[in-house]
C-alpha positions in Angstrom: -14.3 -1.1 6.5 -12.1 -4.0 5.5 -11.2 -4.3 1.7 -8.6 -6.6 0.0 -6.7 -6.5 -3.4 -6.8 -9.6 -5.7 -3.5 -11.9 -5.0 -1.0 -11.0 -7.4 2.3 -13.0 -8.5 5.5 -11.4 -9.1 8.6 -12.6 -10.8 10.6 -11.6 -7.8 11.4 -13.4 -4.0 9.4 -12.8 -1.1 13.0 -10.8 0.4 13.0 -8.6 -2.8 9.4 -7.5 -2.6 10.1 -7.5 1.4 13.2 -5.2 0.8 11.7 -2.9 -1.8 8.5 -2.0 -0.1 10.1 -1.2 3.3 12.5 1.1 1.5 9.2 3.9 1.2 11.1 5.4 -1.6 9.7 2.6 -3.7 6.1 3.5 -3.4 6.0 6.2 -5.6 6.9 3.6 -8.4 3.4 1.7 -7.4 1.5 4.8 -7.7 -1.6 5.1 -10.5 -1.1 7.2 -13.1 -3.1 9.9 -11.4 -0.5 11.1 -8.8 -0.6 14.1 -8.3 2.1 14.5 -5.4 4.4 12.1 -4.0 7.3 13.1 -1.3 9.2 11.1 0.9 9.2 12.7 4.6 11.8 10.7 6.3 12.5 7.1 6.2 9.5 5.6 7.2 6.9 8.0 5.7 5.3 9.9 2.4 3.1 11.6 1.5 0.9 11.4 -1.9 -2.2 12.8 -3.5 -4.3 11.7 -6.1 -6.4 13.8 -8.3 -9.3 14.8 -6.9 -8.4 13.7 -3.9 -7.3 15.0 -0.4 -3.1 14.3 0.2 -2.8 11.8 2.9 0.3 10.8 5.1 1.5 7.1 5.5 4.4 6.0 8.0 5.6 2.1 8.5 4.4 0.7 11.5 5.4 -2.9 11.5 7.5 -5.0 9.5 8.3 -8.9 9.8 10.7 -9.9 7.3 10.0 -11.1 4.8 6.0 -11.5 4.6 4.1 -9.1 6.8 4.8 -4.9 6.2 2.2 -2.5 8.0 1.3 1.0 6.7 -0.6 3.3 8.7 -2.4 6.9 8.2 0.4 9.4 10.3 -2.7 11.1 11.2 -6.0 10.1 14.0 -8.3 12.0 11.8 -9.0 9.1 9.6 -7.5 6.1 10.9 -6.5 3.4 8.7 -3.6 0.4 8.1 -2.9 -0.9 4.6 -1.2 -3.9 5.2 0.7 -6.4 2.8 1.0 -10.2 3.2 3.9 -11.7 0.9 4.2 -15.0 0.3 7.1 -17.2 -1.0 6.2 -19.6 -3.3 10.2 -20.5 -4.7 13.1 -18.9 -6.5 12.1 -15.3 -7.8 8.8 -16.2 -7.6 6.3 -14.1 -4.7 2.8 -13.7 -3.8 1.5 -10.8 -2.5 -1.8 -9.3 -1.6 -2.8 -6.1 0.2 -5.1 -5.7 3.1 -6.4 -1.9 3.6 -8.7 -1.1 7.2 -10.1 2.1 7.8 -12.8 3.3 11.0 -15.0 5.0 8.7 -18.7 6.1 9.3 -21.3 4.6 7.1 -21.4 8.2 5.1 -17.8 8.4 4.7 -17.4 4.6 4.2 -19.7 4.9 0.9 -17.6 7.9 -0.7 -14.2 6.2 -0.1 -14.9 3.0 -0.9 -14.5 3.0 -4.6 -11.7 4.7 -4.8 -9.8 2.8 -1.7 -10.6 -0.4 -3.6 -9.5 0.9 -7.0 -6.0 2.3 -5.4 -5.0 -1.1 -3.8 -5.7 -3.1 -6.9 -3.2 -0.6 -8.6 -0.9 -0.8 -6.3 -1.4 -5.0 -6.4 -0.8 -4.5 -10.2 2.1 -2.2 -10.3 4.4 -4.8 -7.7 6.3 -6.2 -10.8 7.5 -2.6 -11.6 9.9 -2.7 -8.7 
């Protein structure tokens, strides 16, 4: 299951958004409103939960400064990558979009679907807060 988040632009340089989301920390700023946990693990993973939904573990697993940053589940059970693609496009000015990709079956792939697509658009949304 590929799904993508719309391209968003942020008042900020492609090192800025580069720095912030590879400091994990950061995430919890780009979280919806319905978080209901978020803890840092260790410098390259956390953890978070949404309402509703089961907690799941994400560790960095490749960064290439300043435009490519790779998140991955910490766990085989359900393997996925959530990856971001920043663009420069001048002074304090950045694109970024977000890329998530998950081996689900066709059963699993219906239920998460929705709410997958939903989280990475809030995520997209939220960049400006950092």
């Amino acid at each position: 299951m590929k799904l993508e988040s719309p391209r968003t632009e942020v008042g900020k340089s492609a090192q800025y958004l580069f720095d912030s989301l590879t400091d994990i920390q950061n995430f919890e700023k780009l979280m919806p409103e319905s978080i209901a946990k978020f803890e840092v693990t260790d410098a390259d993973s956390f953890i978070f939960g949404l309402k509703g939904m089961p907690e799941i573990k994400l560790r960095l697993k490749e960064k290439t400064a300043p435009n490519h940053i790779v998140l991955g589940a910490a766990s085989d059970k359900l393997p996925f990558t959530l990856r971001a693609a920043i663009e420069d496009l001048g002074v304090d000015k950045a694109g970024i979009q977000l890329f998530f990709e998950g081996e689900f079956n066709a059963m699993m792939a219906m239920m998460v679907k929705g709410p997958i697509q939903k989280f990475i658009d809030t995520l997209s949304e939220n960049m400006s807060k950092l």
